[in-house]
N, C-alpha and C positions, 0 to 999 in steps of 0.2 A: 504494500500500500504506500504511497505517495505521501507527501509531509506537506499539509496547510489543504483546503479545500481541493474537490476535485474538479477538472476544468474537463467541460464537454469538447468533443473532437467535430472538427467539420468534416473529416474523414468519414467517422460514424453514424452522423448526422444525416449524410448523404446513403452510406451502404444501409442504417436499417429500413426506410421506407420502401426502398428498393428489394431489397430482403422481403419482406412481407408482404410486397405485391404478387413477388413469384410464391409464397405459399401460398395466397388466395389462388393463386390459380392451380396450384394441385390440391386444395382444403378437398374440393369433391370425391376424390381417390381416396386421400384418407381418411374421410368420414367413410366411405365403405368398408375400408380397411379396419378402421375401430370399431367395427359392429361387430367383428369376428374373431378377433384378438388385439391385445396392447400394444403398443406403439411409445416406448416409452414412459416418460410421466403425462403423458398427453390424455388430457379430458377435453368434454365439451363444457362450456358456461355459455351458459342460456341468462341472459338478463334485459329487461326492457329496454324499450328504446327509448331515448329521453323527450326527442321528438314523435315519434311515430306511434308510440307507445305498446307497439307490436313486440314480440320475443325475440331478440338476435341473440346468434348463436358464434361462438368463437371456439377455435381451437387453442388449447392451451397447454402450457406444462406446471402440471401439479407441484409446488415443491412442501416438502417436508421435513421437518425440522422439531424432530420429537415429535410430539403428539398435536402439533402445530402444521395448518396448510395454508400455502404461499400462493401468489400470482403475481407477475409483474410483468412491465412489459420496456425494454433496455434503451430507450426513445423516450421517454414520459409521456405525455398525455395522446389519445389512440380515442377512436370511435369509441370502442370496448371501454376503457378505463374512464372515459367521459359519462356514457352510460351505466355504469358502476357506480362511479360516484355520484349522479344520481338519481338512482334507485337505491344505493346500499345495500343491495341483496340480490344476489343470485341461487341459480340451484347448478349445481357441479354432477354432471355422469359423466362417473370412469366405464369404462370397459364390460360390459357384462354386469353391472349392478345396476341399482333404481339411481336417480337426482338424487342431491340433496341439498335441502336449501338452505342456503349460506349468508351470513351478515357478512358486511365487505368492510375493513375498517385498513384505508389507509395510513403505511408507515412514515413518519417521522425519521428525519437523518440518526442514527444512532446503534446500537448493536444487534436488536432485531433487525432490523433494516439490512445492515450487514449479514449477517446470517445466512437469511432470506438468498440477495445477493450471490453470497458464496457456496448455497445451493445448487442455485443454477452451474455453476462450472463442473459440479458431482453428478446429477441426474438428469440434465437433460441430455438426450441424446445427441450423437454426436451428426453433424457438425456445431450445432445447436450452444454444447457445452464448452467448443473451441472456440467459436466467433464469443460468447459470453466472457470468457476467460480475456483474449486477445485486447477487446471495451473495454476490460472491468472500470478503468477510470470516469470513461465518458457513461459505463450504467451507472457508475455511484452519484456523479454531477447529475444523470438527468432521469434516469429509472421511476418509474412509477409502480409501487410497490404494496402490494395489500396483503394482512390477515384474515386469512377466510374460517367461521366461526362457526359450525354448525349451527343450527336453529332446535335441531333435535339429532339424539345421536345416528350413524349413518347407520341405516338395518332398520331403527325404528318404522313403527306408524304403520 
């Protein structure tokens, strides 16, 4: 880690929008894909739309941290995390289980936040965990980073 705050990159600035456009364009593939087996820490969140007020749906990588689950996205603020914030609540399907609906509580700069973060370089897949690794400075300056809280425990209901 770097000493005094972290400075976003216009390097990365530029590659993650671009980045994300090309997984919107294979999302369809792997939503087939994750109907049938895991892909990773990759769920769907399902949460309103802020305007439209209709369900959108994102692909994501779950992180975990103890008994604790993460979402962020390495760019800061996104369609998804705009809508997140607010609604405050999503519902998260992994793989072969039911949703479950989630309170969304945005991190603050500090050691969850980190955590979170340095998840990502562990469990997402790769390349995923490389290009995360490669940023780390520009995710820390500019990452938009959420605890997601169960509503009720997952299996319930």
């Amino acid at each position: 880690m770097s000493h005094g705050r972290p400075r976003p990159s216009r390097f990365w600035a530029a590659f993650f929008p671009a980045f994300y456009r090309l997984i919107r364009v294979t999302e369809p593939l792997l939503q087939r894909w994750l109907r049938h087996r895991p892909l990773g820490d990759t769920v769907e969140l399902t949460v309103v739309g802020r305007r439209s007020g209709r369900p959108r749906r994102v692909l994501l990588g779950l992180l975990t941290v103890g008994d604790a689950w993460y979402v962020g996205h390495p760019a800061g603020a996104s369609d998804w995390t705009a809508n997140l914030d607010a609604a405050g609540s999503a519902s998260v399907r992994r793989p072969g289980r039911e949703p479950v609906t989630v309170r969304a509580i945005p991190l603050a700069d500090g050691p969850e936040r980190e955590r979170a973060i340095r998840a990502t370089f562990r469990q997402h897949p790769f390349p995923g965990n490389v290009i995360y690794w490669l940023a780390r400075e520009h995710v820390r300056a500019t990452g938009r980073f959420y605890r997601l809280e169960p509503l009720e425990p997952p299996g319930a209901g």
